[in-house]
C-alpha positions as CSV (number, residue, x, y, z in Angstrom):
1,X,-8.1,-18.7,-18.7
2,X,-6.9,-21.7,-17.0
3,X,-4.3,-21.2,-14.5
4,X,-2.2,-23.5,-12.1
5,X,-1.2,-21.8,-9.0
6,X,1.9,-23.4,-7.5
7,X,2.2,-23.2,-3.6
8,X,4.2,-25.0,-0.8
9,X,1.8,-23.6,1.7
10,X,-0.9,-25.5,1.9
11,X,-3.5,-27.1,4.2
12,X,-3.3,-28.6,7.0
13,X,-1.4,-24.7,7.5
14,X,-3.6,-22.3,8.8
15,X,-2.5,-18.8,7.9
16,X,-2.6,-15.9,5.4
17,X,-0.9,-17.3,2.8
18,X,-3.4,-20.6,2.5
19,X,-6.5,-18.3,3.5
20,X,-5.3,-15.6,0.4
21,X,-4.8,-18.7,-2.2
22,X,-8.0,-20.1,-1.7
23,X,-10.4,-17.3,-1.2
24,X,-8.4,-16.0,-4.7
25,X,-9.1,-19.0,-5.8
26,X,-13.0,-18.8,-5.4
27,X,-13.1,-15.1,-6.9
28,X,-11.3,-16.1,-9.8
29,X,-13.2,-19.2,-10.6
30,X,-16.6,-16.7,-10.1
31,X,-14.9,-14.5,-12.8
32,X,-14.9,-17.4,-14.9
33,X,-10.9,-18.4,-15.1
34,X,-10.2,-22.3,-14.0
35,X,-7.7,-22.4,-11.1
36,X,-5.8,-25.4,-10.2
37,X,-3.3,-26.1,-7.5
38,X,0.1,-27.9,-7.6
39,X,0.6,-28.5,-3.4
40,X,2.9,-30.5,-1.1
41,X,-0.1,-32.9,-0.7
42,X,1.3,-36.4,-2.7
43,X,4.9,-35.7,-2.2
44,X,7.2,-36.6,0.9
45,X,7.3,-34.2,3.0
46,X,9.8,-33.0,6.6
47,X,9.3,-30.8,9.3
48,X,10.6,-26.8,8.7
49,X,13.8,-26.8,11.1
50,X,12.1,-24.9,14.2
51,X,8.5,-24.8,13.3
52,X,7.8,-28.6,13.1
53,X,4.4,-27.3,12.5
54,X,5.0,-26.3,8.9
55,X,6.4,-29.5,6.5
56,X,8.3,-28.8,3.3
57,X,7.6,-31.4,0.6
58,X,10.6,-33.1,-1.3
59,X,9.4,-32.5,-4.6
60,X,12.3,-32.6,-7.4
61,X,11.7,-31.0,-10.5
62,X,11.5,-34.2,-12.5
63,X,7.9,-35.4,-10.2
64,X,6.9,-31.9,-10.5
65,X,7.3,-31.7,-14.5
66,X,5.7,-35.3,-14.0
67,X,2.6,-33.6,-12.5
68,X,2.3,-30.6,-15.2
69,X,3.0,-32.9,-17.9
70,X,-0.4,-32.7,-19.9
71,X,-2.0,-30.1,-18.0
72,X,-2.9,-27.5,-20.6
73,X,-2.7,-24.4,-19.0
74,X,-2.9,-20.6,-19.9
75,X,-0.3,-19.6,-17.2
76,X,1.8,-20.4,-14.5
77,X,1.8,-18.7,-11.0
78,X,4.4,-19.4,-8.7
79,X,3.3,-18.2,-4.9
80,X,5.9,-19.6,-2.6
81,X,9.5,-19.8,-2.3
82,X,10.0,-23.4,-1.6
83,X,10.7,-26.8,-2.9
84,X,7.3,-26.7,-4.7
85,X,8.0,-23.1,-5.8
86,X,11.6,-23.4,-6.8
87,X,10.9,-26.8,-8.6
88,X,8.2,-25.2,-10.8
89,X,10.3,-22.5,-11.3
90,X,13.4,-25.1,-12.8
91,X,10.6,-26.3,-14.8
92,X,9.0,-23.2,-16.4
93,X,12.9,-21.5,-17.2
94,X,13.5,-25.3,-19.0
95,X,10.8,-24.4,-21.1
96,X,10.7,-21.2,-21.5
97,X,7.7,-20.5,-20.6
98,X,6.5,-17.2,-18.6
99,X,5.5,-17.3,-15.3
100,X,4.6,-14.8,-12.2
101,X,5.5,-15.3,-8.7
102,X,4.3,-13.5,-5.2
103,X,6.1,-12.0,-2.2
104,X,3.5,-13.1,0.6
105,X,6.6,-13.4,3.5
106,X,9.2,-11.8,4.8
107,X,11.6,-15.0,5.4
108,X,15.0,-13.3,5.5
109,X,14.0,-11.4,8.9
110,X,12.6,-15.1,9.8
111,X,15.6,-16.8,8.9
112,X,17.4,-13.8,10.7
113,X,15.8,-14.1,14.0
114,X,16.0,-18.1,14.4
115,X,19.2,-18.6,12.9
116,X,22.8,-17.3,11.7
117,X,22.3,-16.8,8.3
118,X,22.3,-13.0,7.9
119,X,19.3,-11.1,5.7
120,X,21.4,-9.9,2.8
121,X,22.2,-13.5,1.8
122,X,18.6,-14.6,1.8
123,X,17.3,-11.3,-0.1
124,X,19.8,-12.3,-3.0
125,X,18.6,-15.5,-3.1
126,X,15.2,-14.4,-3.6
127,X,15.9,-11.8,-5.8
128,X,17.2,-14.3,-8.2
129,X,14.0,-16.2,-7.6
130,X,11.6,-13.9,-8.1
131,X,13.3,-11.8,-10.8
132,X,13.3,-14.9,-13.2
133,X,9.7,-14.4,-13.9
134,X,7.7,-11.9,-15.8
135,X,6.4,-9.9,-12.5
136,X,6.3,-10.1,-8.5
137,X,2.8,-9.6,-7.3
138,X,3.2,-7.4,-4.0
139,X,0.3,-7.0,-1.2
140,X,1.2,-3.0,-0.5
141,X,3.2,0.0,-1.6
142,X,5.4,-0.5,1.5
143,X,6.9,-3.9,0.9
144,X,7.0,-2.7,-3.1
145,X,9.4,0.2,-2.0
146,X,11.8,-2.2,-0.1
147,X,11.3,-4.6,-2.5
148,X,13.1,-2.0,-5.5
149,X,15.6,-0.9,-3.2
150,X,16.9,-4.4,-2.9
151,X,16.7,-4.7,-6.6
152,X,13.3,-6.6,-7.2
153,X,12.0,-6.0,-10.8
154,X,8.7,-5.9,-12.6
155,X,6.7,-5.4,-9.1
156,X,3.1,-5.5,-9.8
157,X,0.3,-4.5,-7.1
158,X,-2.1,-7.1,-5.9
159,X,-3.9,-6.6,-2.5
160,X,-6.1,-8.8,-0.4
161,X,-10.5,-8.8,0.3
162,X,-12.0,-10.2,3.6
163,X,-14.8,-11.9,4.0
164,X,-17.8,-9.8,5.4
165,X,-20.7,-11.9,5.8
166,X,-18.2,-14.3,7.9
167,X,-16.5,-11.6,9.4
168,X,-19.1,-9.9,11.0
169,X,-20.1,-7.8,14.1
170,X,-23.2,-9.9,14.1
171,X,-21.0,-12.5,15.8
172,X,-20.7,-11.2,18.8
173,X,-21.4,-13.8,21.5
174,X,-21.4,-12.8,25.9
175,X,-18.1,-13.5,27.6
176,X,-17.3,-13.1,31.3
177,X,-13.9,-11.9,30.9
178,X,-13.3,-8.4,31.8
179,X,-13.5,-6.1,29.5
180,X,-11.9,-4.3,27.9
181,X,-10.6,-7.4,26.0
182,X,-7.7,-7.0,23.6
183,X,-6.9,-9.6,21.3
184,X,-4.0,-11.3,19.2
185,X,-4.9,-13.5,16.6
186,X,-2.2,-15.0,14.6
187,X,1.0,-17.5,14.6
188,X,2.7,-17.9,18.4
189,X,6.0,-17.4,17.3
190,X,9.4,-14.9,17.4
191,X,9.1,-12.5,14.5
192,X,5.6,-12.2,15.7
193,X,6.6,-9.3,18.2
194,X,3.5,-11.0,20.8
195,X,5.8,-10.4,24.4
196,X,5.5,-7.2,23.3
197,X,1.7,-6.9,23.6
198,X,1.9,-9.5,26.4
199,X,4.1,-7.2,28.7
200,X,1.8,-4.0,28.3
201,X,0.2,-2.8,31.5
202,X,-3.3,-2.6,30.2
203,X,-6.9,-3.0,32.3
204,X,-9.2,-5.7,31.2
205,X,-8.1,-9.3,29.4
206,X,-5.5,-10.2,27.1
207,X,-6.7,-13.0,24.8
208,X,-4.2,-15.3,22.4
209,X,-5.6,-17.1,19.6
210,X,-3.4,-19.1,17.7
211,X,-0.1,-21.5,18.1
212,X,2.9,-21.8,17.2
213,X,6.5,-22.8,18.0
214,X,6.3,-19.9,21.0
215,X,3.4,-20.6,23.0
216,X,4.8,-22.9,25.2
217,X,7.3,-20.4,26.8
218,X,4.8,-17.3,26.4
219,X,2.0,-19.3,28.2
220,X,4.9,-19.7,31.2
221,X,5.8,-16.1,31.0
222,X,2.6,-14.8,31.0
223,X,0.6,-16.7,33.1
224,X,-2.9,-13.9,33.6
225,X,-3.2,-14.2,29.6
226,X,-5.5,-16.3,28.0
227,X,-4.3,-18.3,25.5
228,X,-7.2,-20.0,23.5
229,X,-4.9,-22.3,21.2
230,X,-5.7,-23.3,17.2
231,X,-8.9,-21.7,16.8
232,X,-11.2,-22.5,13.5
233,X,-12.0,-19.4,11.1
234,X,-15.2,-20.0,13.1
235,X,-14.7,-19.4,16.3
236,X,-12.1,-17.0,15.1
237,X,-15.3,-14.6,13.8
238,X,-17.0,-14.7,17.2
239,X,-13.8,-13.9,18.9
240,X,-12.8,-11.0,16.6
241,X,-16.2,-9.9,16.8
242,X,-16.5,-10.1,21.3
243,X,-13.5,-8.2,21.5
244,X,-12.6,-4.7,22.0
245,X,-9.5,-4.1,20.2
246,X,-7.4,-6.3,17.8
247,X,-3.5,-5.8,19.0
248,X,-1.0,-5.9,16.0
249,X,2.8,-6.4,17.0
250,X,4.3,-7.7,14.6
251,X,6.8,-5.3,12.8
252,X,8.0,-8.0,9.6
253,X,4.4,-8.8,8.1
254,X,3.9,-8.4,4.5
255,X,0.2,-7.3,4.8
256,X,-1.5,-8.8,7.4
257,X,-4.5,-10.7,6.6
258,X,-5.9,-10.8,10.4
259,X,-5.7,-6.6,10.1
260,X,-8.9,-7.3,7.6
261,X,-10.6,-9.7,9.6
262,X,-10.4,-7.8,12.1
263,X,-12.2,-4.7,11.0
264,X,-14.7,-6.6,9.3
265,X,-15.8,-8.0,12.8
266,X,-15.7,-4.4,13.8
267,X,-12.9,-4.5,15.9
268,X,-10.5,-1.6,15.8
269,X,-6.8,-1.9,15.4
270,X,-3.8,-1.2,17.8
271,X,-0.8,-2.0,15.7
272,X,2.7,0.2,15.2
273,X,3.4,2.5,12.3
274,X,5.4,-0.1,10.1
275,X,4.7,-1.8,6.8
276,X,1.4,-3.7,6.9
277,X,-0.5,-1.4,9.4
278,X,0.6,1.6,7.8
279,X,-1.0,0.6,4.6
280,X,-4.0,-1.2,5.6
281,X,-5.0,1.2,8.3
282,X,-3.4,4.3,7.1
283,X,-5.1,7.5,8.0
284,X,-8.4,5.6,7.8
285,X,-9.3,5.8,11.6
286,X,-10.1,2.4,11.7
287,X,-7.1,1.8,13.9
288,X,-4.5,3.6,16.1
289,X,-1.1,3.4,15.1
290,X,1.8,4.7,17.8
291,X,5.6,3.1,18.3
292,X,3.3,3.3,22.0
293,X,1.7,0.4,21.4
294,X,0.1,1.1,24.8
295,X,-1.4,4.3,24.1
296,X,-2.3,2.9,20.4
297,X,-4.5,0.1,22.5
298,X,-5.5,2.6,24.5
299,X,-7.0,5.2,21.9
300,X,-8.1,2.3,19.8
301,X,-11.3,1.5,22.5
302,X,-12.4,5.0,21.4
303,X,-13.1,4.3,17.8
304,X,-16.5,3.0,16.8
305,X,-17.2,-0.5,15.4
306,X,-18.8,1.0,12.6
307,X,-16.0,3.0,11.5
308,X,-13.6,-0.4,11.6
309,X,-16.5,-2.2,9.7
310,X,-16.9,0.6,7.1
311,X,-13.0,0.5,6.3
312,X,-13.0,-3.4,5.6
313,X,-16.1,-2.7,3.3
314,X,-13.8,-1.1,1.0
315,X,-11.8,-4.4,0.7
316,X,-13.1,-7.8,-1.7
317,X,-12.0,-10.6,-3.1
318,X,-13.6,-9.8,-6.2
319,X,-10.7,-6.9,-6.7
320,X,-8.0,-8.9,-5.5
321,X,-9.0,-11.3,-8.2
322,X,-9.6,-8.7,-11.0
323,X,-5.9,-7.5,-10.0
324,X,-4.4,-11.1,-10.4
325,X,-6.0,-11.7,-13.6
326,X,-5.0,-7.8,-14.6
327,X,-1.2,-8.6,-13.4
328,X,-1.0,-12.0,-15.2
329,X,-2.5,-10.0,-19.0
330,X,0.5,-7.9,-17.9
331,X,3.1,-10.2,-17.9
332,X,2.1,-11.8,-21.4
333,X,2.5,-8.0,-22.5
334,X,6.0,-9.1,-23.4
335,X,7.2,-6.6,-21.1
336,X,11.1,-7.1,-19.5
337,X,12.2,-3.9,-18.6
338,X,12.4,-2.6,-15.1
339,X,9.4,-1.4,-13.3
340,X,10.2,1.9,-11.9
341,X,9.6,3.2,-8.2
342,X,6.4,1.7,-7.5
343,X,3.9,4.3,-6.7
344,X,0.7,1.8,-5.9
């Protein structure tokens, strides 16, 4: 099966959504399907308004059509919901043809907290989006539930794998800080919930890996943290693995793909009991989850590495691949009808 996988996040972006698509990308293509990828990279591009870091490309359906013209492909998946994204999905409705999209991002409570535009108006627009396809391929059972009650149709369930030879305990290397340590990995920015971690009253080091459009004014704020700045998936391994507990915030991620990474480097979780942690950690005991976030950071240092480690185990990218290739036979079912009440 050849399939094009259409995406506006792309490298130079470092984050879950670029670190899903390719690792997807390699399982698939080890399953024996050819994967190719329509990106902003050849198109125009300009800075996201408030996160200059992130560039949307100016791609019109008529140079996008341009670039599928001739490809002969067995499906279409469309993973983001920008200009790449909406462009392919002009293009596919044009022709007809089928295609399946993915909910990776909560951007209406993004677009909420940065600017006037309320969440209901964004929801409708991607409801239209998304519902124009043949199925929405969802990380968890959480974001699948809101996703119906907003009127989302034809959710299907396709989770995430880590790494665990490059996410490893065995990458552990000697730090002076002092301990415990308590780590954020992840984007520096609002939805991201990190003053909340920051302003905890806990012993030991706080460590910040990551950027974003907040660090600036979080570095000033909080002065006794360490912030580490852009860190390779490298040096990200060693620090996941030298740390003590992995501190989640944020309350608006879709899954969480640090959560897994995490765990694999046998680092327990403190995170609160919303969508995201609550389906990744669960009742696994790999992690503490508490609306306390202190007392989750707190109770976390008591769980063993090996129980965090054994938990990851149980996710691959081998399965997440299996699922997208599952979800996409699906979809060529013929099947329009409503999904009901997701129960995955």
């Amino acid at each position: 099966m050849r399939i094009l996988i259409a995406t506006d996040a792309w490298r130079p972006q470092v984050n879950g959504v670029v670190r899903s698509l390719e690792s997807v990308a390699k399982a698939l293509r080890e399953q024996g399907a050819e994967v190719e990828f329509l990106t902003p990279q050849g198109f125009a591009s300009v800075p996201l308004p408030t996160y200059s870091e992130i560039r949307l490309a100016l791609a019109s359906p008529k140079a996008v059509s341009n670039r599928l013209e001739g490809l002969d492909l067995d499906h279409i998946h469309i993973a983001t919901e920008g200009p790449i994204g909406f462009a392919v999905r002009r293009c596919c409705l044009r022709a007809r043809r089928s295609f399946t999209t993915s909910y990776h991002t909560r951007f209406p409570e993004y677009i909420s907290a940065r600017t006037w535009i309320p969440e209901s108006l964004s929801y409708a627009v991607l409801r239209r989006f998304h519902n124009a396809g043949a199925g929405v391929m969802v990380s968890t059972a959480s974001i699948a539930n809101d996703l119906h009650g907003r009127g989302f149709q034809r959710l299907m369930h396709w989770s995430r794998g880590v790494d665990h030879n490059h996410f490893s305990p065995a990458k552990a290397a000697w730090t002076d800080l002092p301990r415990p340590i308590f780590l954020y990995a992840g984007r520096l920015a609002p939805e991201k919930n990190i003053e909340m971690f920051l302003k905890l009253d806990l012993p030991g080091s706080k460590v910040i890996a990551g950027d974003g459009p907040s660090r600036r004014a979080l570095q000033a704020a909080f002065p006794q943290a360490h912030f580490l700045g852009a860190q390779s998936s490298e040096q990200l391994a060693v620090h996941y693995a030298s740390s003590d507990v992995f501190v989640f915030p944020s309350r608006t991620d879709t899954f969480g793909m640090v959560l897994l990474e995490a765990l694999a480097s046998g680092l327990p979780v403190a995170a609160l009991p919303v969508p995201g942690p609550l389906d990744v950690i669960g009742a696994s005991g790999a992690g503490v989850l508490d609306q306390d976030l202190r007392a989750a950071c707190l109770a976390a240092l008591e769980i063993p590495r090996e129980k965090a480690r054994a938990h990851a185990m149980t996710y691959t990218w081998a399965n997440s691949a299996r699922q997208f290739l599952d979800n996409i036979l699906l979809s060529k079912a013929g099947s329009r009808r409503m999904v009901p009440r997701p129960s995955f």
